[in-house]
C-alpha positions in Angstrom: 8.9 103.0 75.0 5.7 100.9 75.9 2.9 102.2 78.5 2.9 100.9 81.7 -0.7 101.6 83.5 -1.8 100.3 86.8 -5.4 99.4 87.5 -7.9 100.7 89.6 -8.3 100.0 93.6 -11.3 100.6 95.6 -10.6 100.5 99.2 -13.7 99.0 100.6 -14.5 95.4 98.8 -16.2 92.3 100.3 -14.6 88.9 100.8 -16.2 85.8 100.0 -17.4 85.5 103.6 -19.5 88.9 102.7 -17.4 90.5 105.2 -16.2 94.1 105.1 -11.9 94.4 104.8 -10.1 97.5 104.2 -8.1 95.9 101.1 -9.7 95.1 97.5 -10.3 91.4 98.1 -10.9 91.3 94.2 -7.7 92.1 93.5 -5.3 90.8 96.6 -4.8 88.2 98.8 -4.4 90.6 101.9 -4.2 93.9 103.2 -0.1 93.7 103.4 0.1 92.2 99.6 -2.2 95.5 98.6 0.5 97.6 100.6 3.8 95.4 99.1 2.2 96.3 95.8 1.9 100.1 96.4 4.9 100.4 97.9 7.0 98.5 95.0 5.6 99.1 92.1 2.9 102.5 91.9 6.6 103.6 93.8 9.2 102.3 91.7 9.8 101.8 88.2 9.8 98.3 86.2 11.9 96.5 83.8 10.1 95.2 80.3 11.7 92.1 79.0 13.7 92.7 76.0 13.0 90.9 72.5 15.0 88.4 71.6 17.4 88.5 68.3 19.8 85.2 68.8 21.1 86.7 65.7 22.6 89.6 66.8 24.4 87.6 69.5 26.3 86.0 67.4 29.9 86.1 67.7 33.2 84.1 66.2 33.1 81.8 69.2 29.5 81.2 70.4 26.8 80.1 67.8 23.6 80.7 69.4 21.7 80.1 66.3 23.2 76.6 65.9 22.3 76.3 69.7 19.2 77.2 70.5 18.4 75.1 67.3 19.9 72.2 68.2 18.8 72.5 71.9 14.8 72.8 70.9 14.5 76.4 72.3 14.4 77.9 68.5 10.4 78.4 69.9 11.8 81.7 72.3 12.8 83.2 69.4 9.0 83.6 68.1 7.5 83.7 71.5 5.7 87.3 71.1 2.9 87.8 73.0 1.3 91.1 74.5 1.5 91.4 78.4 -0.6 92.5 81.1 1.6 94.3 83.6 -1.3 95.6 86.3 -2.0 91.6 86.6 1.5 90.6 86.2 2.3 92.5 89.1 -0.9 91.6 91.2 0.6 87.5 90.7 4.1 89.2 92.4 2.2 90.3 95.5 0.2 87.4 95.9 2.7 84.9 95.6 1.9 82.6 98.5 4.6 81.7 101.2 6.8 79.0 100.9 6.8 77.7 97.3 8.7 74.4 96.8 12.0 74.4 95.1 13.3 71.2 95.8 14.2 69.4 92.5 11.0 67.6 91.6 9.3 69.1 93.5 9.1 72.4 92.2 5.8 74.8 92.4 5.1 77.8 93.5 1.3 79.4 93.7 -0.4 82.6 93.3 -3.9 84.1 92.8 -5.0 86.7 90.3 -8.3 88.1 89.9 -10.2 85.2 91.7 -8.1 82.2 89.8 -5.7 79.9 91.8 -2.7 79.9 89.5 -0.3 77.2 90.1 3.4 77.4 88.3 5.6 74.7 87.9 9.2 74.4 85.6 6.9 72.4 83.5 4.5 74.8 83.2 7.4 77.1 81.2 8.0 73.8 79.0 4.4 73.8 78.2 3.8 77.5 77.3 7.2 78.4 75.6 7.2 75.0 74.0 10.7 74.1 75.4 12.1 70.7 76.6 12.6 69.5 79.6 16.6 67.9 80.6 16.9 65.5 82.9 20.7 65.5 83.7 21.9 69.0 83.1 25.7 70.0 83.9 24.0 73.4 84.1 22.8 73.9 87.6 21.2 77.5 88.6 22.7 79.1 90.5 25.6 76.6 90.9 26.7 76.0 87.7 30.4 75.3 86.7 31.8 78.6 87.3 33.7 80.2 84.9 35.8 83.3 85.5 33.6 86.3 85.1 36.5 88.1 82.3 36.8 84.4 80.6 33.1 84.6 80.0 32.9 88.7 79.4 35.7 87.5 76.5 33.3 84.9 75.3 30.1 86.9 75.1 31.1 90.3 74.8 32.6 92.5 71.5 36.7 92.8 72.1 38.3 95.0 74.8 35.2 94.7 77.1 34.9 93.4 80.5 31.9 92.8 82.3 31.2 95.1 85.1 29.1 92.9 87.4 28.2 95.3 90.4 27.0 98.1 87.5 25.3 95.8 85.5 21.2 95.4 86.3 19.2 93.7 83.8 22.0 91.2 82.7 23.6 90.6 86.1 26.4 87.9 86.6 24.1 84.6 86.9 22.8 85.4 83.4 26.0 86.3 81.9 27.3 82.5 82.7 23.8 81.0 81.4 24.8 82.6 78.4 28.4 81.1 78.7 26.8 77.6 79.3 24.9 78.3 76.8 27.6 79.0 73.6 30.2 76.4 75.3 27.3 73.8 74.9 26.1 72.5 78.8 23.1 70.6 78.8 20.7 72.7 80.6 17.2 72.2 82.5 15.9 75.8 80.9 12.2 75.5 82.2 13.6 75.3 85.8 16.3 77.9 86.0 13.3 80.0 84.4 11.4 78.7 87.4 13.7 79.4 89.9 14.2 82.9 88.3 10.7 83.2 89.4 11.3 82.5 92.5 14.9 84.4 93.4 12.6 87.5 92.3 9.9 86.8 94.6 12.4 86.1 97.7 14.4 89.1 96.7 14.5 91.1 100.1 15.2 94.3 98.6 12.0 94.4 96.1 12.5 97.0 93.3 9.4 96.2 90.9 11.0 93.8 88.6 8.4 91.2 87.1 10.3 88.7 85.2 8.5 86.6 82.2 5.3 88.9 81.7 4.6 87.7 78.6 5.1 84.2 80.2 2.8 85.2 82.9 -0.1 87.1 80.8 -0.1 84.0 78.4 -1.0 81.5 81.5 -3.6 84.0 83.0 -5.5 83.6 79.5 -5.3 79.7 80.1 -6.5 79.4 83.0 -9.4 81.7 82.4 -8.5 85.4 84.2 -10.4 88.2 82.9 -8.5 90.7 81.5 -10.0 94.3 81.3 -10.3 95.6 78.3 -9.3 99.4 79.2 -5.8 97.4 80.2 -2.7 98.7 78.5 -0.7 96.0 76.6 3.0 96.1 76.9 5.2 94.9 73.8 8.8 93.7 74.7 11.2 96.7 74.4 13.9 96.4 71.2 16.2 93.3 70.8 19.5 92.3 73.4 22.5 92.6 71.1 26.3 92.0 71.7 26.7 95.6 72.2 24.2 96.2 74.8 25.0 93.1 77.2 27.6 95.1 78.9 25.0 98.3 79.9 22.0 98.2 82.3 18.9 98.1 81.0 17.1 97.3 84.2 15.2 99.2 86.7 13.8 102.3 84.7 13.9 104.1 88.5 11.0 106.6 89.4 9.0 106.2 86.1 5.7 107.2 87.3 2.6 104.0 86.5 0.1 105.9 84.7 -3.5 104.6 83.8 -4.7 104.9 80.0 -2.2 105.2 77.0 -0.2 107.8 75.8 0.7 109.1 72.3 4.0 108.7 72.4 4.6 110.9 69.1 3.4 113.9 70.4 4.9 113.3 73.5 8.0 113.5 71.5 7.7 116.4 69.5 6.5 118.2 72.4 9.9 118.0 74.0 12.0 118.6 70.9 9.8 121.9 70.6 11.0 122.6 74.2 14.4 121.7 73.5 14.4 124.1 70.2 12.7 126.5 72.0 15.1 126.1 74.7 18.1 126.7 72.7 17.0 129.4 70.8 16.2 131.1 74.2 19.8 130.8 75.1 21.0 131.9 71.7 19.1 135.1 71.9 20.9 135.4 75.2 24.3 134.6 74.3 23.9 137.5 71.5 22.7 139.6 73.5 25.5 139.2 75.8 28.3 139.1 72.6 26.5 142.5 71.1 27.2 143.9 74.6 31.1 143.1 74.7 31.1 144.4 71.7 29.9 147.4 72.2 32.0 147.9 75.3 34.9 146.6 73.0 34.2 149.2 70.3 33.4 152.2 73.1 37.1 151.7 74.7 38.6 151.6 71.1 36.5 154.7 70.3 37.8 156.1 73.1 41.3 155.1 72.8 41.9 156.5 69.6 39.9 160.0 70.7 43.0 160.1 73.0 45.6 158.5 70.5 44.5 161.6 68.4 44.0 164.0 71.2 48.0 163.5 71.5 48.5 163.2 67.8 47.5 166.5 67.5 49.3 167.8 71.1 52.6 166.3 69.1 52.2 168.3 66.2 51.2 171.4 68.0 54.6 171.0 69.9 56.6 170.3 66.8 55.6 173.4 65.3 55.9 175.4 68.1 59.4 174.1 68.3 60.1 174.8 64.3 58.8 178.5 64.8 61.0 179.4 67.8 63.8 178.0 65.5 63.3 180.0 62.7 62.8 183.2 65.6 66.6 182.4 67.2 68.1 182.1 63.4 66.5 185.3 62.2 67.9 186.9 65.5 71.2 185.8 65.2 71.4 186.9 61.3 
């Protein structure tokens, strides 16, 4: 798992009027985007884009190789670039209202660390090196609809179905842009990036998700933003496969944004220690707690056959008690 951090905030910062705000003018556009960005993401968790194996997608019926060869997007595939989440999320917050998505038309504007940083479906073509289509029969989110279990079947391993309302990080509109994808629908890819974008900006309910960080970092460094060197770097987590489209791997809830890295090794074998120790705890208990029984098992049997013998010997005192007043009435008789 990569480190997430979060930068630092001072409360008192100067505008470029020189005039004293209650908001880190260095950082945000306003006093609200400081409090939308505390409130979503030093709040809630995040989700970190997944690498990218077209490989391991491949199926009988859908050749993504083939496709995303054919279709000039082979490039996403070797896209790997280190992100900067703390300024990923400050270009969230500071989106400005009202970005254009009219087709055409299309841009929507932020500012991050004292750049103007304007994004446009092009922009994606540019830094992912990705072509543009002018005509697609792909349109996001209207697209030919396919039936949600006809494109489970297509994309997913026998016998599953795709569980729309439980599924996060590859929701329903992605499932079908995969569908279009392997039945081979011309598709403007820049924009419905784009317009990813923006659906996660409009979201009402914001929950912390930054989509294309590495997109994102990788246009901060051309257009000049400084990047702290005491910022983490993020590395996409481990590769989408067939077998993992139909789980969530989306919002990684209450994970707590921590500044500076963390040895993640030690980490680990700090909780296996706890675990071990943990279960030799309840070991130790569980003997005691069998020694007990038993001993409580072996103290009733012990106690049983005192008694068993007890009568044994009650038996046998009886018996020849009996024999003796025989013998006494036969020698009486004789």
């Amino acid at each position: 798992m990569s480190t997430i951090e979060t930068g630092g905030s001072s409360k008192k910062s100067k505008s470029k009027g020189k005039e004293n705000v209650d908001y880190d003018a260095s950082r945000f556009t306003g006093k609200n985007e400081e409090k939308l960005y505390n409130k979503v993401w030093v709040r809630n968790g995040v989700v970190i884009e997944r690498k990218m194996n077209i490989v391991a997608l491949e199926n009988t019926s859908i050749n993504f190789v083939q496709n995303f060869t054919s279709r000039g997007w082979i490039n996403l595939t070797k896209f790997k670039v280190e992100s900067v989440l703390t300024l990923c999320q400050e270009f969230m917050v500071n989106i400005k209202d009202n970005p254009e998505t009219e087709k055409g038309k299309e841009k929507l504007c932020s500012w991050v660390r004292g750049k103007k940083l304007k994004v446009t479906p092009d922009t994606f073509a540019e830094i992912f090196e990705i072509p543009r289509e002018e005509n697609p029969d792909f349109e996001f989110p209207d697209v030919g609809m396919s039936d949600l279990a006809v494109v489970s079947q297509e994309l997913l391993l026998e016998g599953y179905i795709w569980d729309g309302e439980s599924t996060v990080s590859m929701n329903t509109a992605r499932a079908r842009l995969l569908w279009a994808i392997g039945t081979g629908k011309s598709i403007d890819l820049p924009r419905i990036m784009f317009l990813s974008l923006y659906a996660t900006y409009k979201a009402a309910d914001k929950k912390g998700y930054v989509p294309f960080i590495g997109f994102l970092t990788e246009l901060f460094k051309r257009n000049g933003v400084h990047i702290p060197l005491d910022f983490t770097r993020v590395e996409p987590e481990g590769a989408i496969d067939r077998a993992s489209l139909s789980r969530s791997e989306g919002q990684r809830k209450k994970r707590k944004l921590e500044s500076g890295a963390y040895d993640e090794s030690s980490i680990g074998m700090a909780e296996l220690k706890e675990v071990i120790l943990d279960l030799g705890r309840e070991m130790n208990t569980r003997m005691s707690e069998f020694r007990a029984e038993v001993n409580t098992f072996m103290t009733k049997l012990e106690e049983e056959s005192s008694r068993h013998t007890t009568m044994l010997q009650e038996m046998k005192g009886m018996l020849i008690r009996m024999e003796e007043d025989d013998d006494e009435e036969e020698e009486e008789e004789d």
